[in-house]
C-alpha positions in Angstrom: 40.6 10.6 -57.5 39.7 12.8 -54.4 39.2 11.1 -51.1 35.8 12.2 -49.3 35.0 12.0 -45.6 31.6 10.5 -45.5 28.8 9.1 -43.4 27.3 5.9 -44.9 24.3 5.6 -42.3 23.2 8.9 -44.5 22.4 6.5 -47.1 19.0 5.4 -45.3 17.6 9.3 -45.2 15.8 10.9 -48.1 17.3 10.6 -51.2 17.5 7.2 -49.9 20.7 5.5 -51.8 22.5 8.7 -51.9 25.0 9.6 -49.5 24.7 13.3 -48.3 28.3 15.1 -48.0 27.3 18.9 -47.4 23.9 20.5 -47.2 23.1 24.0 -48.6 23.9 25.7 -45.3 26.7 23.9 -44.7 28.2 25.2 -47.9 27.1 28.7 -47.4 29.2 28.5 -44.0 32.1 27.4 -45.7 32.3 28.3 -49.3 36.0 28.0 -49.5 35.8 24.4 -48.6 37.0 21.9 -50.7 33.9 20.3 -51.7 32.9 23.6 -53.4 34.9 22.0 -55.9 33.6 19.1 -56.5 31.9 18.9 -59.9 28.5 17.2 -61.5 29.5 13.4 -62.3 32.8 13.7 -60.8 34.3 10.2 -59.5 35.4 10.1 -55.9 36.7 7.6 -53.0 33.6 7.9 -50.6 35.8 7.2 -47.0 35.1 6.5 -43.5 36.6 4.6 -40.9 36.3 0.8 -41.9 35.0 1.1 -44.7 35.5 2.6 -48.4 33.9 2.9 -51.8 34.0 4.6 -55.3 31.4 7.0 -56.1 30.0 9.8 -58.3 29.3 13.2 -57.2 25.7 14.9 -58.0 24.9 18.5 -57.2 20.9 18.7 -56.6 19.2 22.0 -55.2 22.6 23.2 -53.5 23.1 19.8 -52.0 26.6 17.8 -52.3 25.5 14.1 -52.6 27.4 11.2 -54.0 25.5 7.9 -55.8 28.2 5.4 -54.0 29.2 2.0 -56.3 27.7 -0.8 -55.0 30.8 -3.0 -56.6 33.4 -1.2 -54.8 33.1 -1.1 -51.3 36.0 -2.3 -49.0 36.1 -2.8 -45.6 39.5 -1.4 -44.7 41.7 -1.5 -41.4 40.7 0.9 -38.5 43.5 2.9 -37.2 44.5 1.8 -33.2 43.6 4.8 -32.1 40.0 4.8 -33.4 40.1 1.4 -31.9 41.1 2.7 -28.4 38.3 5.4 -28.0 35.6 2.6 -29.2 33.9 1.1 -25.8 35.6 -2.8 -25.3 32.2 -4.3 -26.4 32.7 -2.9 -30.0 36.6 -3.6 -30.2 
């Protein structure tokens, strides 16, 4: 299963419930990218730091998103060195 860099706060914008990996533009910047290979109801690791989930791919109007699995999320380890450039409060 491919591993996706995401941003979960995107799940609170319009689609709401749908995380947003690459917009139109940002495709047509970089065609060659990866995610131009991602396909309609594909399953994929959704990944940032902390935390982790399964989800499936959906291709709407030129849009990447990805319709995460609420019964898979995982809170997973942060790396030290994410740790180190996080302000003390937040450590």
């Amino acid at each position: 299963m491919k591993r996706i860099g995401v941003d979960f706060n995107t799940l609170t914008s319009e689609p709401i419930g749908l995380i947003k990996i690459a917009s139109p533009e940002e495709m047509a910047e970089d065609a060659d990218s990866e995610l131009a290979l991602l396909e309609q109801g594909e399953r994929v690791v959704l990944w940032e730091p902390g935390l982790e989930a399964e989800g499936t791919i959906l291709l709407e109007d030129g849009w990447i998103l990805a319709r995460p699995d609420p019964t898979t999320y995982v809170d997973t380890p942060l790396d030290e060195r994410y740790l180190q450039e996080l302000p003390p409060a937040l450590r």
